[in-house]
C-alpha positions in Angstrom: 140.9 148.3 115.0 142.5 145.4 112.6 141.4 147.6 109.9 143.1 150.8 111.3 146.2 148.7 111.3 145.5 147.1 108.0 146.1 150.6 106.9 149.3 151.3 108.6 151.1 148.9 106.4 152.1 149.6 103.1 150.6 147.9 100.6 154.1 146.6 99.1 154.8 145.0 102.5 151.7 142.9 102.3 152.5 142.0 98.6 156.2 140.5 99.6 154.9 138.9 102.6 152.4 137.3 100.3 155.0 136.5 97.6 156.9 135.1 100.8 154.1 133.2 102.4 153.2 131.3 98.7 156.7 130.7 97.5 157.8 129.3 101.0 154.3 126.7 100.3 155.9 125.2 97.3 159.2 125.3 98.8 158.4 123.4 101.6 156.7 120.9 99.7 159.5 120.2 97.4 162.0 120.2 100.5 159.6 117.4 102.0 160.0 115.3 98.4 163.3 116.1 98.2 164.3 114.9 101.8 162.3 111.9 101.4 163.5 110.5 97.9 167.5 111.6 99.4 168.5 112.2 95.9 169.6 115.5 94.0 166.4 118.0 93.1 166.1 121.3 92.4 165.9 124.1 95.0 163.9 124.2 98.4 162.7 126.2 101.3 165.4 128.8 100.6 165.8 128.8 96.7 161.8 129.1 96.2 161.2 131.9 98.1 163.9 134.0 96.1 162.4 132.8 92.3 159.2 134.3 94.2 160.8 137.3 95.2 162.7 137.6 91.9 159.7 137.6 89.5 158.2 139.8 92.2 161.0 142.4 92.1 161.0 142.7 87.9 157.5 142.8 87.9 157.6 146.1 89.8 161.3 147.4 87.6 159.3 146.6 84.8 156.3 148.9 85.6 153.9 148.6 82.4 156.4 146.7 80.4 157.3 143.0 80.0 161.0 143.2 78.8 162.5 142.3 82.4 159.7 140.3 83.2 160.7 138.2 79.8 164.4 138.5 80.8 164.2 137.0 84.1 162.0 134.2 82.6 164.8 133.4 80.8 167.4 133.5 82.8 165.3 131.6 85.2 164.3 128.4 82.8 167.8 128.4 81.8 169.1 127.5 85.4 166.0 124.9 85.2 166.9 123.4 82.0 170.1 122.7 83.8 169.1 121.4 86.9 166.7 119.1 84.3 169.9 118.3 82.4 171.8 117.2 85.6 169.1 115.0 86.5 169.1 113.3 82.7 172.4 112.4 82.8 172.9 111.4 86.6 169.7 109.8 87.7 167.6 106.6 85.4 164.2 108.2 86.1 164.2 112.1 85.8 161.0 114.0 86.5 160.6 117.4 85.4 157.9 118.3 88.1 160.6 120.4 90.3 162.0 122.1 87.6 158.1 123.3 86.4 157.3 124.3 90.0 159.5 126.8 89.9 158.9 128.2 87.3 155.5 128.6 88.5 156.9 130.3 91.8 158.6 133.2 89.4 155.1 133.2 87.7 153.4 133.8 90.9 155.6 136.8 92.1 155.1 138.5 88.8 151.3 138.2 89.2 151.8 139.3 92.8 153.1 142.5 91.4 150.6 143.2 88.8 147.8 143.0 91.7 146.3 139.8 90.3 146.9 138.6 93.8 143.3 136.2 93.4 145.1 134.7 90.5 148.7 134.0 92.3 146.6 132.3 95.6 144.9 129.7 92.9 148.2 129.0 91.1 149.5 127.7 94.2 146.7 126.0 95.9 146.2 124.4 92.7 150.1 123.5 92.3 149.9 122.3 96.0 147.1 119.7 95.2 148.8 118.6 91.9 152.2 118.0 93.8 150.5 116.4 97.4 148.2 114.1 94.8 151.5 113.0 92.9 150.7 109.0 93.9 147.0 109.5 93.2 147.3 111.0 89.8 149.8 108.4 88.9 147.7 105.7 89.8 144.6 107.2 87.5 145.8 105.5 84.2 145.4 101.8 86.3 142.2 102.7 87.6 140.8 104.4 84.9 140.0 102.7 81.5 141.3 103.9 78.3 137.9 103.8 77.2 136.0 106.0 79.8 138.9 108.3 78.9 137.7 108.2 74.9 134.0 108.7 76.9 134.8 111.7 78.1 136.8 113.3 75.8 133.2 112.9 73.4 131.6 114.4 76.3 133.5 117.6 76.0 133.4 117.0 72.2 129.8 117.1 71.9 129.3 120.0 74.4 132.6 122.4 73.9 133.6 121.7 70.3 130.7 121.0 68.3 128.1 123.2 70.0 129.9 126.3 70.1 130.0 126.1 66.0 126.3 125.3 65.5 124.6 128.7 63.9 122.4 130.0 66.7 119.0 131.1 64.7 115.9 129.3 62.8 115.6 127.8 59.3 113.0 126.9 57.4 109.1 127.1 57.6 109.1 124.7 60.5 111.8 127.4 62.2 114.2 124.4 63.2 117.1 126.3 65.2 120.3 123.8 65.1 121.9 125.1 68.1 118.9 124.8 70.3 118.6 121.1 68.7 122.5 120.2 70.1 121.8 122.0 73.2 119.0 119.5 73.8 121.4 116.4 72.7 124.2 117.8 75.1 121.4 117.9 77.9 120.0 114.7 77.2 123.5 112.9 77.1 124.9 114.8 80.1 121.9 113.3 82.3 122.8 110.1 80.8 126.4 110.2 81.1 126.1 112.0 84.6 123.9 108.8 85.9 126.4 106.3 84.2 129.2 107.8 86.0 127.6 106.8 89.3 126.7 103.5 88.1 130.6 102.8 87.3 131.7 104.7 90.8 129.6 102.9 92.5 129.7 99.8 90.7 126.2 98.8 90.9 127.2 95.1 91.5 124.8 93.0 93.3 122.1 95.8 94.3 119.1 95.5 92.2 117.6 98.6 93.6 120.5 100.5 93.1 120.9 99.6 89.5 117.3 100.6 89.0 117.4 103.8 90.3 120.7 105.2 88.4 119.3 103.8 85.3 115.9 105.2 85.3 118.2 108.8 85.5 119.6 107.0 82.2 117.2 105.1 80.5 114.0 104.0 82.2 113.7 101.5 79.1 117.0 100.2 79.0 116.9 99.8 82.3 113.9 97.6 82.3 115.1 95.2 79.2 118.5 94.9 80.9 116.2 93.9 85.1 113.7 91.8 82.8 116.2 89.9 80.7 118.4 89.1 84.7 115.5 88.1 86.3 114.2 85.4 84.2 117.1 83.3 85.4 116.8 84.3 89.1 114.2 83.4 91.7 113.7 86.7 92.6 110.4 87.9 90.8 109.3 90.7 93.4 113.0 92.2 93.6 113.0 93.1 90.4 109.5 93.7 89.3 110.0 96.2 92.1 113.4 97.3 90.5 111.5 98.1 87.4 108.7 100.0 89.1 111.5 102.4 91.0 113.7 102.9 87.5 110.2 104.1 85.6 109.2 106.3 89.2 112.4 107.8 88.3 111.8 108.6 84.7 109.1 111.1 86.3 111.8 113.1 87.6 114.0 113.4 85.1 111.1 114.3 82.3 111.1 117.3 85.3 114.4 117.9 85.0 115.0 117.9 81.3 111.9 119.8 80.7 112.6 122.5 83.6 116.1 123.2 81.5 114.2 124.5 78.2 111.0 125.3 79.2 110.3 126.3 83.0 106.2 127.2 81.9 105.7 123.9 80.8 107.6 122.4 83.5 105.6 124.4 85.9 102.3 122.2 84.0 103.9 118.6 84.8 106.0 118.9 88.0 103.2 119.0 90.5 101.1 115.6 89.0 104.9 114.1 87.7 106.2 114.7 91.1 103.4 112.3 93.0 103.7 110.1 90.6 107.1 109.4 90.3 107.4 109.5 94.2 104.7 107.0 94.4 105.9 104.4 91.8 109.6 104.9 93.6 107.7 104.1 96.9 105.7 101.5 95.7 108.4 99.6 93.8 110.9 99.9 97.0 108.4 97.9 99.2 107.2 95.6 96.3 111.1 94.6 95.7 110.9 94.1 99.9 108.5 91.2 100.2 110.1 88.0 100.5 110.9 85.6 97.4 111.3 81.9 97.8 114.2 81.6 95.7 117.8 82.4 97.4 119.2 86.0 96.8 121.6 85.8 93.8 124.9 85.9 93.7 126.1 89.6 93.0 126.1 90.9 89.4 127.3 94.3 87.7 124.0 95.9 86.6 126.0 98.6 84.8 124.9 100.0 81.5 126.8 100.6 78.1 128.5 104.7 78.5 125.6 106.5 76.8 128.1 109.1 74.3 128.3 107.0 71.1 128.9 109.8 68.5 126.3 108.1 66.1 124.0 107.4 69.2 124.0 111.6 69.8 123.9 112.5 65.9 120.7 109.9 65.9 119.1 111.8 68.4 119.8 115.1 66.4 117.6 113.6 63.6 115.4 112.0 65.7 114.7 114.9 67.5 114.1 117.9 64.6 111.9 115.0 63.2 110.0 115.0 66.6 109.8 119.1 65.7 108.6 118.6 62.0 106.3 115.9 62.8 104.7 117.5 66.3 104.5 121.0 64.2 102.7 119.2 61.0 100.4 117.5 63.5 99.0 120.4 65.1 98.8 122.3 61.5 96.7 119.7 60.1 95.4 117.2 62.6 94.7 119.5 65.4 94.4 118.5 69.4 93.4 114.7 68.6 97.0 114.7 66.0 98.6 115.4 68.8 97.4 112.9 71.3 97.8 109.9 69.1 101.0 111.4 68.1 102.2 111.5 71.7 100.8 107.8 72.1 103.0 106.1 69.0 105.8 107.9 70.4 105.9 106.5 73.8 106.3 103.1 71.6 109.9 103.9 71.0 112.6 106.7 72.3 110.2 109.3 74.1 113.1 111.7 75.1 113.0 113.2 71.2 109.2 113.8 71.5 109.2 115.2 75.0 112.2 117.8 74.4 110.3 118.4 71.1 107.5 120.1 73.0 109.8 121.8 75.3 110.5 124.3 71.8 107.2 124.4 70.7 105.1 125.2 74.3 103.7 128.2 74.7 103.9 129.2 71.3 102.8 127.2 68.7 101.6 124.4 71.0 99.6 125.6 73.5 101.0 124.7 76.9 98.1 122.7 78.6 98.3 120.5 74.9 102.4 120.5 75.2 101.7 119.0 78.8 98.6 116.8 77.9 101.3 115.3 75.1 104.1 115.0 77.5 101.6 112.8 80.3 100.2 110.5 77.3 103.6 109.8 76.3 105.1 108.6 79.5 102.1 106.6 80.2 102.3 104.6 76.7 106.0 104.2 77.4 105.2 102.3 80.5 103.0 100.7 79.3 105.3 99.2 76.5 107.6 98.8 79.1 105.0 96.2 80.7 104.6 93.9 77.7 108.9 93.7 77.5 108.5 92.7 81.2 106.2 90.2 80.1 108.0 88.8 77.3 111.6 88.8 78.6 110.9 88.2 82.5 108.2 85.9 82.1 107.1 84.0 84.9 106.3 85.6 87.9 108.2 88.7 87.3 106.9 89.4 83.8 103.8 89.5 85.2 104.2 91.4 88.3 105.9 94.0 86.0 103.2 94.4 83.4 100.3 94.5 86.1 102.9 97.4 87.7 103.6 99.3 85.0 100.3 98.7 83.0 98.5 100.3 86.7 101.6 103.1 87.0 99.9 103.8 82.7 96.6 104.2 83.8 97.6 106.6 87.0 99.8 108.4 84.8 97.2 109.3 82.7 94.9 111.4 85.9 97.4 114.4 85.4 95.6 115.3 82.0 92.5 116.0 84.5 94.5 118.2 86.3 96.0 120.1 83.6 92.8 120.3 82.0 91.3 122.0 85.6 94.2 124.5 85.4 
């Protein structure tokens, strides 16, 4: 039945009720601000709905051409500028916000009448929330450090400027492709950066646990040097020996994660065995941190990391990683299966992220994918094991040696997924 009538009206009716409906929106917002502030501003619920209608009308005159459509603009910013020019010279703060708006109102009739009617609807919702959010928005320049700005803005620098310009095919014998290798740095730092967000919305003061499991998302190593080096002066070894067991469960996941994105066969090796054991060591180090310490809970503390998008940090990784790609590659041409196992080994010494994402372009073709895998397990397991010793040394005490006897057993369980990869 609704659609029978649906039918009945023409569809330039609908289009002027919607011009109407949108235009009154923006209106009725600026009538609000405009009661409220009881000073002089531009136009309201009466004179929005006619710039609507007005862009809406030339838009049809016009037909295929823009020449009224360019006309009215015109005419239409010139009224603005003046409005904009009363405000200058009779009010000490003047805000061109109004004036903008309705320019956007025109704008929306004319899409209106060019049947972008999808576009016109998210113009004004989006116009809405940027007018009802005024005090909010203002406010982000207190809130927000100039710095985490400068954070972002290498965020998008690294992932919408440089990548886009990075040649998209293979060079050399070893067939290094330097998009691929900045697709794998933008990953790699968007997991970082994603997990360091959270740790600065959320603060991470005070909550060990917390701290642990945002920075295992970010850095399971960094994570334990920063819990290690905070717990030698608290009395609270099994709170964060536990803290340290959680952030290294939750280096399981994110190998997973970062794996799955380039390389879903050779995820499909590691997920099962990297699942259980990242689940268990989260487990275990949850009720290890619960059992009771002697010494009296600290005072709180902000646990948060450095932001992880240093531009020398990400072009380090670049090298480190097509060195991870030459060196994996040379391995298996001239050291064979045992090359690659002690390979995987030395790199869990240092920055495993290079060697793992290393395999994720070389698995299934010239590393075969139950080696890719095997190299993948041995190198998480000698990273927590080095992970144990800095326990040891910069914990010491009880918690030094809770972590290493942790992290040396999570080693030695992390290494049982090479029997099931080799059953496969």
């Amino acid at each position: 039945m609704f659609q029978g009538v649906a039918g009945l009206i023409p569809t330039a009716v609908t289009e002027v009720l919607l011009v109407l409906f949108l235009s009154f929106l923006l209106g009725l917002e600026r009538q609000e601000r405009k009661t409220a502030a009881k000073e002089y501003a531009f136009g309201g619920v009466r004179t929005f709905p006619l710039l609507g209608l007005l862009g809406y009308a030339l838009g049809v005159l016009s037909g295929q051409q823009w020449g009224l459509i360019a006309a009215g603009l015109l005419v239409v910013g010139a009224f603005l500028w003046l409005s904009y020019r009363h405000k200058l010279e009779t009010m000490e703060f003047a805000g061109v916000t109004t004036e903008l708006s309705g320019l956007a109102t025109y704008i929306i009739g004319v899409l209106v009448s060019r049947d972008l009617l999808w576009i016109a609807v998210t113009v004004t919702v989006l116009s809405m929330l940027l007018l009802e959010l005024k005090a909010f928005l203002e406010t982000l320049s207190e809130r927000i450090p100039g710095e985490e700005i400068l954070t972002f803005t290498k965020f998008l620098l690294l992932t919408f400027v440089i990548l886009p310009v990075v040649p998209n095919r293979a060079f050399g014998s070893y067939q290094i492709n330097p998009f691929k290798v900045w697709l794998v740095v933008v990953a790699v730092s968007a997991l970082s950066y994603g997990s360091y967000i959270l740790q600065k919305l959320t603060k991470a003061k005070g909550n060990v646990l917390l701290a642990a499991l945002l920075g295992g998302a970010y850095s399971s190593t960094l994570t334990t040097v920063v819990l290690a080096k905070r717990a030698r002066a608290e009395s609270q070894p099994h709170l964060y020996a536990g803290g340290i067991l959680l952030a290294s469960g939750v280096m399981y996941v994110r190998f997973i994660v970062l794996v799955g994105l380039f390389n879903r066969a050779l995820m499909h090796e590691i997920e099962l065995p990297f699942l259980i054991l990242g689940g268990v060591a989260m487990v275990a180090g949850l009720l290890w941190s619960r059992i009771p310490d002697a010494g009296e809970a600290a005072a709180p503390r902000d646990f948060t990391t450095k932001n992880p998008l240093e531009l020398p940090v990400a072009f380090s990784f670049a090298a480190i990683f097509v060195g991870m790609l030459v060196a994996t590659r040379y391995t298996l041409l001239y050291h064979g299966h045992g090359g690659m196992y002690v390979l995987a080994g030395v790199m869990g010494l240092t920055d495993v992220d290079p060697f793992v994402m290393g395999l994720t372009q070389s698995a299934g073709t010239l590393t075969p994918l139950s080696l890719a895998g095997a190299g993948v397990v041995v190198a998480a397991a000698s990273n927590n094991l080095v992970k144990g010793i800095y326990s040891l040394v910069l914990a010491g005490g009880r918690c030094g040696r809770q972590g290493f006897l942790l992290l040396t057993a999570l080693a030695l369980l992390g290494l049982l997924p090479l029997v099931w990869i080799g059953l496969r």
